[in-house]
ZAMARGU-4260 file (C-alpha; in steps of 0.2 Angstrom, whole numbers, plus 5000, padded with zeros to 4 digits):
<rodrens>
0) 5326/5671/5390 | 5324/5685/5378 | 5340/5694/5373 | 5333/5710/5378 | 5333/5702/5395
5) 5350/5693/5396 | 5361/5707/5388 | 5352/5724/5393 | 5359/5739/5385 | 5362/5753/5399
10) 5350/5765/5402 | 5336/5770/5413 | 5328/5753/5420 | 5311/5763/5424 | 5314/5774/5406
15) 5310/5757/5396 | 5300/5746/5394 | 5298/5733/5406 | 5298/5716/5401 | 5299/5700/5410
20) 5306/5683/5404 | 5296/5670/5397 | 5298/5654/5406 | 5288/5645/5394 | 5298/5629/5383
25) 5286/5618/5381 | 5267/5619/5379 | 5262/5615/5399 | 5244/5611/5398 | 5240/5593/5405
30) 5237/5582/5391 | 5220/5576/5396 | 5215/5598/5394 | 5224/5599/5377 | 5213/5584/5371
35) 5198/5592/5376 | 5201/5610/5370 | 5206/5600/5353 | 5187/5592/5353 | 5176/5603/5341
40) 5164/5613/5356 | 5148/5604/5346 | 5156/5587/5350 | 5163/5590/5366 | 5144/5596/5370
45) 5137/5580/5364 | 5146/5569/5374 | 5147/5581/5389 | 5127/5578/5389 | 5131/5558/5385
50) 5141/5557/5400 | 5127/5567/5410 | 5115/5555/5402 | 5123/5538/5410 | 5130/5547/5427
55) 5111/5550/5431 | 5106/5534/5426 | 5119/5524/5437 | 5113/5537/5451 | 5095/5533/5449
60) 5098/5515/5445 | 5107/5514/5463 | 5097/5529/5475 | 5088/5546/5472 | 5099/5552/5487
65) 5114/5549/5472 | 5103/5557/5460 | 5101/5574/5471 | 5120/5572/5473 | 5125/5573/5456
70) 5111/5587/5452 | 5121/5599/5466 | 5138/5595/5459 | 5132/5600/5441 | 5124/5615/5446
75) 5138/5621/5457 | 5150/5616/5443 | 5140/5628/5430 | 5141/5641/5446 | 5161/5639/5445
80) 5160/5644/5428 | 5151/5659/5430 | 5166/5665/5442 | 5176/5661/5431 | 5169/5671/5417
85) 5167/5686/5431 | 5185/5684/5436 | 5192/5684/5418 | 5182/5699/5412 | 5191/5710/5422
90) 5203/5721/5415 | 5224/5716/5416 | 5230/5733/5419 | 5246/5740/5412 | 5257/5729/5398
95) 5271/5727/5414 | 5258/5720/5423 | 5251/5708/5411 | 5268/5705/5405 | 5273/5700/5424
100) 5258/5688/5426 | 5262/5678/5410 | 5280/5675/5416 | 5274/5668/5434 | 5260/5660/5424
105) 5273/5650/5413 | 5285/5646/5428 | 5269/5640/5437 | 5262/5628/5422 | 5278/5623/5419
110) 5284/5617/5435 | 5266/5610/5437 | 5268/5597/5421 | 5286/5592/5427 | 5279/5588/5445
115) 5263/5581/5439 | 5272/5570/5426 | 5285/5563/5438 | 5271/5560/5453 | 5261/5550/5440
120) 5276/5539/5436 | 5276/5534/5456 | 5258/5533/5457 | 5258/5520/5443 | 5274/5509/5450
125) 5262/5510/5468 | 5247/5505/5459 | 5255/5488/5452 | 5261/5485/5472 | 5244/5485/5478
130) 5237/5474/5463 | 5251/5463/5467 | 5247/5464/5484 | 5228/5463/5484 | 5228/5444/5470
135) 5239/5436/5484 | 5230/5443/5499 | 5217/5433/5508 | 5198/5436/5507 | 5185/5440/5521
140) 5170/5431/5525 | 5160/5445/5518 | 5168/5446/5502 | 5167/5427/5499 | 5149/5426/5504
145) 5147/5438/5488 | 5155/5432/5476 | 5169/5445/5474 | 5185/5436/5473 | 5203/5441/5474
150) 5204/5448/5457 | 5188/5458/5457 | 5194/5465/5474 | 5212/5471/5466 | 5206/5478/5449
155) 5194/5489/5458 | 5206/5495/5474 | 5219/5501/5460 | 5203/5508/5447 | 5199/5518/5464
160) 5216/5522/5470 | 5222/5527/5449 | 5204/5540/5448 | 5208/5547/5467 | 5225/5551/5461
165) 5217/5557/5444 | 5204/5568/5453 | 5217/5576/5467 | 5230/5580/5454 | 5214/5589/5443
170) 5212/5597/5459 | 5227/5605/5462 | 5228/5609/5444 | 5212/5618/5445 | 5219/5628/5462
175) 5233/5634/5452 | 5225/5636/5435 | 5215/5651/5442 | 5226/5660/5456 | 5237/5663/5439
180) 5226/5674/5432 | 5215/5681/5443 | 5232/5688/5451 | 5235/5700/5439 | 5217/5705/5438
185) 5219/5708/5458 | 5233/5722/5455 | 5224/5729/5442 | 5209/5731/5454 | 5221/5738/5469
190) 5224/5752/5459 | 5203/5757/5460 | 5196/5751/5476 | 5200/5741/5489 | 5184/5730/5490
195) 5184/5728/5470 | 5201/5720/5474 | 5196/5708/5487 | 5180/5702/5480 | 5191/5699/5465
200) 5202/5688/5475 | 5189/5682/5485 | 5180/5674/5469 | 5194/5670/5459 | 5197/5657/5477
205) 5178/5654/5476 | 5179/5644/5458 | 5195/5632/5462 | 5185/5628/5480 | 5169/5624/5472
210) 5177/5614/5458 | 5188/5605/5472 | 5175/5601/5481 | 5163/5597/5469 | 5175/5584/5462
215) 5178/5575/5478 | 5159/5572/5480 | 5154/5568/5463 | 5171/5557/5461 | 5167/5546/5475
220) 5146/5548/5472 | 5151/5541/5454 | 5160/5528/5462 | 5147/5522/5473 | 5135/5520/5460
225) 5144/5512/5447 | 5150/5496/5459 | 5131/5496/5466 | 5128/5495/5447 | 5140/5483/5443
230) 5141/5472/5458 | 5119/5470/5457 | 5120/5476/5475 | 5104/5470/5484 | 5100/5455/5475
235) 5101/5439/5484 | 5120/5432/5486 | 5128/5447/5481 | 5138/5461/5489 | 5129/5469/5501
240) 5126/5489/5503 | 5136/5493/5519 | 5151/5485/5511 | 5154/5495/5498 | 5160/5509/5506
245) 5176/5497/5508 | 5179/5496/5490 | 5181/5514/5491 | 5196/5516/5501 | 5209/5516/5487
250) 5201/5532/5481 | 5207/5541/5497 | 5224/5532/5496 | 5227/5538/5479 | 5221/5556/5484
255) 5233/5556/5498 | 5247/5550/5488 | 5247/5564/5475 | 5241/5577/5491 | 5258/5573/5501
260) 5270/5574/5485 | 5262/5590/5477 | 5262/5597/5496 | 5280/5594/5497 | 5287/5598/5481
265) 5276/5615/5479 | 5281/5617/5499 | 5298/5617/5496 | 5298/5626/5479 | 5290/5642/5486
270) 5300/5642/5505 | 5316/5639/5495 | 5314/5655/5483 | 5306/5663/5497 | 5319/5662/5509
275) 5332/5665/5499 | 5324/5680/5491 | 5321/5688/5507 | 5338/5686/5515 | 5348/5693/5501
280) 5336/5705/5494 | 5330/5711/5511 | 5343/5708/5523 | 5360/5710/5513 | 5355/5722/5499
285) 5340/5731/5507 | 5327/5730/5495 | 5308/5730/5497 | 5300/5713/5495 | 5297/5710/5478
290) 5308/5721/5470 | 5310/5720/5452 | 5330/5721/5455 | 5329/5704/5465 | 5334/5689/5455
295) 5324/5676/5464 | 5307/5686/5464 | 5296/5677/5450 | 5303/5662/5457 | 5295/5667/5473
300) 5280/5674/5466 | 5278/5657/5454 | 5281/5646/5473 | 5265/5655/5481 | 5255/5646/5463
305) 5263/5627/5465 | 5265/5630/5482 | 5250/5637/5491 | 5236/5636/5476 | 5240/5618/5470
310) 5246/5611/5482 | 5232/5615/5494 | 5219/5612/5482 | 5224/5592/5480 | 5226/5593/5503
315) 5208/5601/5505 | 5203/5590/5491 | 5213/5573/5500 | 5205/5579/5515 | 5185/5579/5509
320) 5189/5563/5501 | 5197/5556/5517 | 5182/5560/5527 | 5168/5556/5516 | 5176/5538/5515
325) 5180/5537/5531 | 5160/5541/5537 | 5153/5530/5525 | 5160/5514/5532 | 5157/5519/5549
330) 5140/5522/5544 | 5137/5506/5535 | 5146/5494/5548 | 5132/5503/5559 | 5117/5501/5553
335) 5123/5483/5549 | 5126/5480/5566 | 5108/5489/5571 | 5099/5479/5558 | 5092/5495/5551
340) 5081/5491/5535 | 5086/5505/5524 | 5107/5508/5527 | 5109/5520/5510 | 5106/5536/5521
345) 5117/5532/5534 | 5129/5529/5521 | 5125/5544/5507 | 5126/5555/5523 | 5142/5562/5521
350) 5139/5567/5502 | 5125/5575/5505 | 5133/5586/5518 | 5146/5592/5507 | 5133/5596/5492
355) 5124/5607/5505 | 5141/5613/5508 | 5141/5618/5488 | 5126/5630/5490 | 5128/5638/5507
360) 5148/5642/5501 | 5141/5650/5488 | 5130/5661/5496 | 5144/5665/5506 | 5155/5668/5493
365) 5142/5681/5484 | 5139/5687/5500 | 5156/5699/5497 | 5149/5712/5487 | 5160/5729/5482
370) 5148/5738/5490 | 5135/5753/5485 | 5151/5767/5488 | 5167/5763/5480 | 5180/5766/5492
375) 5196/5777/5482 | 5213/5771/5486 | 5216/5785/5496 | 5199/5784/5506 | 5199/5775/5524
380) 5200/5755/5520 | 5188/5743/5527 | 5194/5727/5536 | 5197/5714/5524 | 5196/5700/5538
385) 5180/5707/5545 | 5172/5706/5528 | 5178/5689/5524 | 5172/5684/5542 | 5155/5691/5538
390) 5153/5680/5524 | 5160/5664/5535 | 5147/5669/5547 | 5133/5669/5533 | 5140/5650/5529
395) 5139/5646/5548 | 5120/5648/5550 | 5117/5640/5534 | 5126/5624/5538 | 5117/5624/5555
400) 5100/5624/5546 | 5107/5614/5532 | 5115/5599/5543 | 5098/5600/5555 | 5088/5596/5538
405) 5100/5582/5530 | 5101/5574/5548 | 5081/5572/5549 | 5079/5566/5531 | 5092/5551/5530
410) 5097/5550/5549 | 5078/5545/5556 | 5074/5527/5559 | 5059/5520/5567 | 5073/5509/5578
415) 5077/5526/5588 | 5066/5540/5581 | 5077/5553/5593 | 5091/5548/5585 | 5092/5559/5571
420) 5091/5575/5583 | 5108/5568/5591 | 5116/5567/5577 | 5111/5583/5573 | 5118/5589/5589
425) 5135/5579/5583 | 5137/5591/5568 | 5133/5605/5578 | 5149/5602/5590 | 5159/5599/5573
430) 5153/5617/5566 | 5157/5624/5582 | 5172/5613/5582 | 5177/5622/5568 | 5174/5641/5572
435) 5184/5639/5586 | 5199/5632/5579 | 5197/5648/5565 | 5198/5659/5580 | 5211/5651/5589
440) 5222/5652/5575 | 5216/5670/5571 | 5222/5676/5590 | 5239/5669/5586 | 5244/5676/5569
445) 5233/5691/5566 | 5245/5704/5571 | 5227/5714/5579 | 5229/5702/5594 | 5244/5701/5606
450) 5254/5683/5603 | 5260/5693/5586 | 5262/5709/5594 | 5272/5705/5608 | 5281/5694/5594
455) 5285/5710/5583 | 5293/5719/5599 | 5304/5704/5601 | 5311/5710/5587 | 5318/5724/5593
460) 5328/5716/5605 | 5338/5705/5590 | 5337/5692/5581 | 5340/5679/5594 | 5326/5686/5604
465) 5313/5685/5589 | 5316/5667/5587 | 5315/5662/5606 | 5298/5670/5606 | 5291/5665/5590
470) 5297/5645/5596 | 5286/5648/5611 | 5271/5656/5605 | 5270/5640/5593 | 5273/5628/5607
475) 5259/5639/5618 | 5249/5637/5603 | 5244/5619/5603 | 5235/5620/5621 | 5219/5626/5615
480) 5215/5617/5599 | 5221/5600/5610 | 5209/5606/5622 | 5194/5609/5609 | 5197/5592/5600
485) 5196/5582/5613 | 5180/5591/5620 | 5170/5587/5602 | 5179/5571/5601 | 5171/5564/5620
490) 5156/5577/5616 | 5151/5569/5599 | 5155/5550/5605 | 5140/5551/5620 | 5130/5559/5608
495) 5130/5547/5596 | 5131/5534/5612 | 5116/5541/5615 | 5105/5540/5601 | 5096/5527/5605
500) 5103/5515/5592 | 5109/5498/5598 | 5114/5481/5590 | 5106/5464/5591 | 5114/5461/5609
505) 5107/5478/5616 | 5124/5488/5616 | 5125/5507/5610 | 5132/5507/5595 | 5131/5523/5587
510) 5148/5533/5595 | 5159/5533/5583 | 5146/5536/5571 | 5142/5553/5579 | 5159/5557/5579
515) 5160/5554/5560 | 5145/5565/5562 | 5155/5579/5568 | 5169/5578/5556 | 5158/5582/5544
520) 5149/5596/5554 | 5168/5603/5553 | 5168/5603/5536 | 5152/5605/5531 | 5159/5626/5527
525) 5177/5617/5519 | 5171/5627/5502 | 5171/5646/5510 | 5186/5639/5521 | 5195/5635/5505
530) 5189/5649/5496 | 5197/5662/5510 | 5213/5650/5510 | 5217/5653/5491 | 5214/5672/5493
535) 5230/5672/5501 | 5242/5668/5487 | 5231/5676/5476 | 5234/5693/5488 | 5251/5688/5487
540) 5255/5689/5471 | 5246/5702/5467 | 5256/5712/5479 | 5272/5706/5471 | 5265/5710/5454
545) 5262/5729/5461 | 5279/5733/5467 | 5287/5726/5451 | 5278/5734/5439 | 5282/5750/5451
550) 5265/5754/5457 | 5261/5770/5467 | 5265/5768/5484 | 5245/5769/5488 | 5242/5753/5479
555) 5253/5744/5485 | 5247/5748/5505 | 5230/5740/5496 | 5239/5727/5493 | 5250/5723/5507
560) 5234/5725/5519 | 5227/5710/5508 | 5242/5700/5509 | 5242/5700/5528 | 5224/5695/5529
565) 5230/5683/5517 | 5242/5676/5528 | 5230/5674/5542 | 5218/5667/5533 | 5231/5654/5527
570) 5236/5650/5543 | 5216/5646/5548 | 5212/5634/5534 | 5229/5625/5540 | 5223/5625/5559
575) 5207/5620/5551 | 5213/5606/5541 | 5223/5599/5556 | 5209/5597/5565 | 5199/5589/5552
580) 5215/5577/5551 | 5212/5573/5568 | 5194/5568/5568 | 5195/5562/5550 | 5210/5550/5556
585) 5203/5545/5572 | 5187/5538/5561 | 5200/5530/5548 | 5210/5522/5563 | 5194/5514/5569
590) 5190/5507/5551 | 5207/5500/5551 | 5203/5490/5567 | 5186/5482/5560 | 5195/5481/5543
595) 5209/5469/5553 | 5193/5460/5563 | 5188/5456/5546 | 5202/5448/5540 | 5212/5438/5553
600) 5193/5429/5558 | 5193/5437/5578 | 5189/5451/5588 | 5205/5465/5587 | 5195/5481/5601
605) 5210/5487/5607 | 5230/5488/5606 | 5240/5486/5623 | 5256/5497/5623 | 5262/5488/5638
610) 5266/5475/5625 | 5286/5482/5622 | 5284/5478/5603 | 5269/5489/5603 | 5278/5500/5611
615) 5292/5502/5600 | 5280/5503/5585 | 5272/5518/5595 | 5290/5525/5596 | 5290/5523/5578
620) 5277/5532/5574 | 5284/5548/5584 | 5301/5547/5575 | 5293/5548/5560 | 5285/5562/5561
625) 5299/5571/5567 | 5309/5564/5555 | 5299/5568/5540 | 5297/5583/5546 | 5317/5586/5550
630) 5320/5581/5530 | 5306/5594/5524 | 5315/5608/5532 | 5330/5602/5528 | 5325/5600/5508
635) 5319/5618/5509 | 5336/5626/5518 | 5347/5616/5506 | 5339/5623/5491 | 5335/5640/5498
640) 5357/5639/5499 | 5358/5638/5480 | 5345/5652/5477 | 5355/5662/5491 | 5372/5659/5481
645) 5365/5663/5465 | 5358/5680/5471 | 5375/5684/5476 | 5381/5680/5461 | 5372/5690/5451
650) 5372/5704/5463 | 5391/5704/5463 | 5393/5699/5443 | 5382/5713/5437 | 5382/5727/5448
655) 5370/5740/5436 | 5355/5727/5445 | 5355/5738/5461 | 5353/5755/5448 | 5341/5748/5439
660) 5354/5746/5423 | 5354/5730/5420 | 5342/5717/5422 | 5341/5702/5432 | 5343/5682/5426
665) 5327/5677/5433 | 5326/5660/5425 | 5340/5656/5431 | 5333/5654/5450 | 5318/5647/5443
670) 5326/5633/5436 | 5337/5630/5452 | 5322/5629/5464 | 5311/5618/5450 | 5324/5605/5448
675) 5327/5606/5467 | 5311/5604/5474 | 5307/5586/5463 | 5324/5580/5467 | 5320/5583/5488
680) 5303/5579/5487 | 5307/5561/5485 | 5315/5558/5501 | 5302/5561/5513 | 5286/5557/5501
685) 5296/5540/5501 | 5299/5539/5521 | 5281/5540/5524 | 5274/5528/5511 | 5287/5513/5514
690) 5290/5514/5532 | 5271/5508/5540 | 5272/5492/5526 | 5290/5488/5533 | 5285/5488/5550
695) 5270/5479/5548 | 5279/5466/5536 | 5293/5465/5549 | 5283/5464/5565 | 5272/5452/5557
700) 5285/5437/5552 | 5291/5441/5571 | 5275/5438/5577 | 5275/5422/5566 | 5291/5415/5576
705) 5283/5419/5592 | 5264/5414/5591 | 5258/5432/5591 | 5246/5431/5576 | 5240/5450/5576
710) 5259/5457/5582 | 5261/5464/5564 | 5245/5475/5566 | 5243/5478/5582 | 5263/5488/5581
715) 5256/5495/5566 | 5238/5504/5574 | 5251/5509/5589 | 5262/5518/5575 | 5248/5526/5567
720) 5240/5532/5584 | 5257/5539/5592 | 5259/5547/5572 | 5244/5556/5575 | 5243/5561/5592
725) 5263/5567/5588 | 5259/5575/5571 | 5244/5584/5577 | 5254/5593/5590 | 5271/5595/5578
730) 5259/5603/5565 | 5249/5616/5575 | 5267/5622/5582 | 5276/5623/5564 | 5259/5632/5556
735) 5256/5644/5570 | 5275/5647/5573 | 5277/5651/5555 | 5262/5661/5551 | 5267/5671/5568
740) 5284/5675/5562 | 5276/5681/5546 | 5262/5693/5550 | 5273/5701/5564 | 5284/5704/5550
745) 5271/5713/5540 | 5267/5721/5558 | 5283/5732/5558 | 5281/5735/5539 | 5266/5745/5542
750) 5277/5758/5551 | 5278/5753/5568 | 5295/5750/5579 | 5305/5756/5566 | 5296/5752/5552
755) 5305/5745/5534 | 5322/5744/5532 | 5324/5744/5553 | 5334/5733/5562 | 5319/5727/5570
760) 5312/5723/5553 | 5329/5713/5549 | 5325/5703/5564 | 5309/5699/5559 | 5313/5695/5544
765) 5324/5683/5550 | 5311/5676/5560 | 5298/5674/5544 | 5313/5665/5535 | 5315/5652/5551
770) 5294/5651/5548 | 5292/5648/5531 | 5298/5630/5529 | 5287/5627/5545 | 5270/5634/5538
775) 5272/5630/5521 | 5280/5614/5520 | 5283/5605/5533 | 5268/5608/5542 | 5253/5607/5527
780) 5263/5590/5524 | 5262/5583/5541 | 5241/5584/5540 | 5241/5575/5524 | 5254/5563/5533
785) 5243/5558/5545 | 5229/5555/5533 | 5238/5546/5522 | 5247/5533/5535 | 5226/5530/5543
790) 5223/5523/5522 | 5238/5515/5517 | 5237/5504/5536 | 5220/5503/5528 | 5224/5497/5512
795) 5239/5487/5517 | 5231/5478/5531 | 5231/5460/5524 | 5251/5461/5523 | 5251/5464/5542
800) 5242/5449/5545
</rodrens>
């Protein structure tokens, strides 16, 4: 802290010049970034070209479907740049600004290395447990009919497991790297126009989604042609094509690995400062939300970075991965089973999908324009959710005409020559699929519909009254998503049923192939639906960076329109991302079956509950998602009590805060939260991981003792089945729930019932404080739960057998 800060002479706070602590004590770039900018920009050049060099000549030594691949992901890569350089061109504003936005900048590097370095540690200790795991395991027919032994199998599991844990931590990275600049750009923009500052916002969003995007499919593109490369796929005695979607597996597991701890740590860094923030600066003292005088303000502003930029960067990136995987094997074990001559396109598929998903994002994305008539901060506002819909609209029709053309290039075979038209219908229910779920969650947390409104007016009644009716408008909440999922899920099975496509023995064979199909209809728009999600902390903060810097009052309504649009749109790429995770797991549970098949020599179709150790492994399953989900809160109200207690303290030690005479110790909450959230993310991170290998070990030398050869996996598919179905529900109430409480919060605070400051407004505060641990930390960590238990069952399956 500077000593300008610590020991503040009297005088008038708003008089001097306002400076903000620099959080910074180390240099907080990643090391792998320092190397790079330390590279001379001729050499870097030289072996950027290099690397292009033998990337295209794996891809075209393997398929030109790889090649096309890797040319979408390089030219939506230079694309990101371009935003970037658009983003970074705008102007900062005034030095308080600028000088706010480098100490949340600091904080949110900073807190990002220490998290990062500690979750790399783990990954590393869980990468030598598989590679012990995977030279003592058992081999499959397949893989010995190939040649790849035990040892091949373990190097490359970890390789993949070590770059999808490289990739999603570069993801999050990313997320965050952007949102922290562009934020202070927003502000700067609010104080013009409106529309300048959301398409600001809306592009700054745009370059971390393309990037995260674009890294999940080249990473796993690169993947898949250096093993067909190495392995000699499709030479006679060696590994065949539509296994090596297997071999990619790791890659997803070491994706979700860094996904569920950066969830949870950034989860329950920003609800911690955020709670306690709001409930001694708000409720006790009576201070606007992110005013300068509150202790625990850059902490909170930092949280909305970690929190909701880079921590949903590595989820949407874990989610991507998850799926493309997920499709691929499904598509390969397919078209093995239908004897189809030319498998690479049911395979590639998925990858192709998601490079579509490049391009059309990106229409959308410069699709929101500032328009031919700037609009002054005085003049009437346009909607900011109806613009951004406008440009989710745009996406929509793309990736229906997009999806219709990828599914007649690699999905046609002379075998069913319909059958590509089928599949095509299979992505059209997913993009549906997807819209509705958008909407759905829109109508419960957009404070335009009714569920929030009537939410707001519960307010008035106490605080007791807000939280009985924000309880069950999230519980009211889950009906219609259920509802949709199961209608795409039965909807894309009988199409794909009914393709035409059937194996030697004449059986259909192509059902859950169409419902892979339809996952990735869902997220074939996951760039734009990311793009609108990271507008939201990015709105936020810029809102925060406003009021301290003591903005007109005029700017800030700019910004707090933004901000609940933000919110909503939050909540919409979670709803969106839980129903991903249920498709996406369903596909990944069905792999684990064949995977399980494989190994232990006989059929394994189906799991029978009425078994009462299955049973209790499907009991299991339920507790741990309550469970987990009980220790997330319970992390975030522990810390959020230090962050309270320290508020106080400075509240009551130095008195001239409230008068704007002396100045806040804003580190000092920064360094409370930082240091709490590593030390509680550990906990639950570490529930999830060990507790489907104990139960599959423990159950399996049971089912040695009583000559139940597939006891161990059949408890643990009927843990991770009731863990999804359980997870699914638990996740759509805490995100609705919480993103409810918010926006009627911001409701009242645009000058109905009572307006700021109200005891209405106290209520609902209350209300968004009950919230924020659901939406931001318990619930975005229960989706990557469920993804991550479907490929760790995967990858573990030989030790339950």
């Amino acid at each position: 802290m500077d000593d300008d800060i610590e020991n503040a002479s009297l005088g008038v706070y708003q008089d001097r010049q306002r400076t903000f602590p620099d959080m910074r004590s180390k240099v907080n770039t990643p090391l792998i970034f320092r190397i790079l900018m330390g590279i001379n920009i001729r050499v870097l050049l030289v072996l950027l070209l290099f690397a292009f060099g033998v990337i295209f000549y794996i891809g075209a030594s393997t398929s030109p479907i790889i090649v096309f691949v890797f040319s979408i992901c390089i030219v939506s890569f230079c694309f990101s740049i371009y935003l970037t350089k658009w983003v970074l061109s705008k102007d900062e504003g005034p030095q308080e600004m600028a000088q706010i936005s480098e100490a949340i900048r600091d904080g949110a590097e900073g807190f990002f290395r220490t998290q990062y370095s500690t979750i790399s540690k783990m990954a590393i200790l869980l990468a030598v447990v598989i590679l012990c795991i995977y030279l003592f395991r058992s081999t499959t027919p397949q893989q010995e009919s190939s040649g790849i032994g035990r040892s091949t199998t373990a190097y490359i599991t970890v390789a993949a497991f070590l770059l999808g844990a490289l990739c999603s931590g570069i993801a999050g990275y990313v997320g965050m790297w952007v949102s922290v600049r562009a934020n202070v750009r927003v502000s700067s923009a609010a104080r013009r126009s409106a529309r300048e500052a959301l398409q600001i916002a809306v592009r700054a969003g745009g370059f971390s989604a393309i990037v995260v995007v674009g890294m999940a499919v080249i990473g796993i593109a690169i993947l898949y042609a250096a093993f067909h490369v190495w392995l000699d796929v499709g030479s006679p005695g060696s590994t065949k094509v539509t296994d090596l979607p297997l071999l990619l597996v790791g890659y997803g597991f070491g994706a979700s690995f860094v996904a569920l701890f950066a969830q949870l740590g950034g989860g329950i860094y920003t609800k911690a400062a955020d709670v306690g923030a709001d409930l001694v600066g708000k409720v006790e003292q009576g201070i606007p939300e992110d005013d300068p005088r509150n202790p625990a303000v850059i902490a909170d502003l930092v949280g909305d970075n970690v929190g909701d930029c880079a921590a949903r960067g590595a989820d949407l990136f874990e989610s991507i991965a998850a799926e493309i995987i997920s499709a691929m094997i499904l598509g390969g074990t397919m078209a093995e089973r239908c004897k189809i001559e030319d498998p690479s396109g049911f395979i590639l598929f998925p990858l192709v999908v998601h490079s579509f998903d490049l391009v059309i994002s990106s229409i959308g994305i410069l699709s929101i324009r500032r328009g031919t008539r700037e609009a002054g901060v005085k003049s009437p506002i346009e909607d900011p959710m109806a613009i951004l819909q406008r440009g989710y609209s745009v996406t929509i029709v793309l990736a229906v005409l997009t999806f219709g053309v990828s599914t007649r290039w690699l999905l046609h075979t002379e075998q069913a020559p319909s059958a590509w038209f089928n599949f095509a219908l299979c992505g059209l229910v997913g993009i549906i699929t997807a819209y509705i779920f958008v909407w759905i969650t829109k109508y419960y947390t957009d404070y335009k519909h009714e569920p929030v409104r009537s939410l707001a007016l519960s307010s008035s009644t106490g605080h007791g009254t807000n939280i009985i009716a924000g309880v069950s408008l999230g519980l009211e909440s889950t009906a219609l998503p259920v509802l949709v999922i199961s209608v795409s899920i039965v909807s894309a099975f009988w199409l794909g049923r009914t393709s035409g496509l059937v194996d030697e023995a004449g059986n259909p064979t192509g059902g859950l192939f169409g419902t892979a199909v339809a996952t990735m209809g869902m997220l074939s728009t996951a760039a734009y639906v990311l793009t609108m999600d990271m507008f939201g902390p990015i709105a936020d903060n810029a809102g925060g960076i406003v009021e301290m810097s003591q903005q007109p009052e005029s700017v800030r309504e700019i910004t707090d329109l933004l901000d609940a649009v933000g919110n909503t749109t939050k909540a919409t790429t979670k709803g969106f991302a839980i129903g991903s995770a249920a498709l996406a797991s369903f596909l990944l549970f069905s792999a684990y079956m064949d995977e399980v098949a494989a190994f232990a020599h006989e059929p394994f179709k189906q799991v029978d509950i009425a078994i009462p150790e299955v049973f209790i492994g499907g009991l299991l399953g339920s507790m741990l998602i309550f469970l987990f989900s009980a220790w997330a809160c319970s992390a975030v109200g522990r810390t959020a009590q230090e962050v309270v207690k320290e508020v106080r303290r400075q509240f009551i030690e130095r008195p001239g805060i409230m008068d704007y005479t002396e100045k806040p110790e804003y580190g000092r909450c920064v360094a409370i939260v930082a240091s709490a959230s590593l030390r509680e993310m550990i906990k639950p991170g570490a529930l999830a991981i060990i507790s489907p290998m104990a139960v599959g070990f423990l159950f399996r030398i049971l089912g040695h003792y009583t000559a139940q050869p597939l006891l161990g996996a059949k408890v643990v598919a009927a843990m991770l089945m009731f863990a999804t179905v359980s997870g699914i529900l638990m996740a759509l109430f805490l995100n609705t729930a919480g993103g409810a409480w918010d926006n009627a919060k911001k409701y009242i605070e645009t000058g109905v019932l009572g307006g700021k400051g109200s005891d209405c407004h106290k209520a609902a505060v209350t209300g968004d404080t009950v919230g924020d641990p659901f939406k931001d930390t318990a619930g975005p960590s229960l989706h990557v739960l469920i993804k991550m238990l479907a490929t760790i069952t995967l990858v573990m399956a030989p030790i339950f057998l």
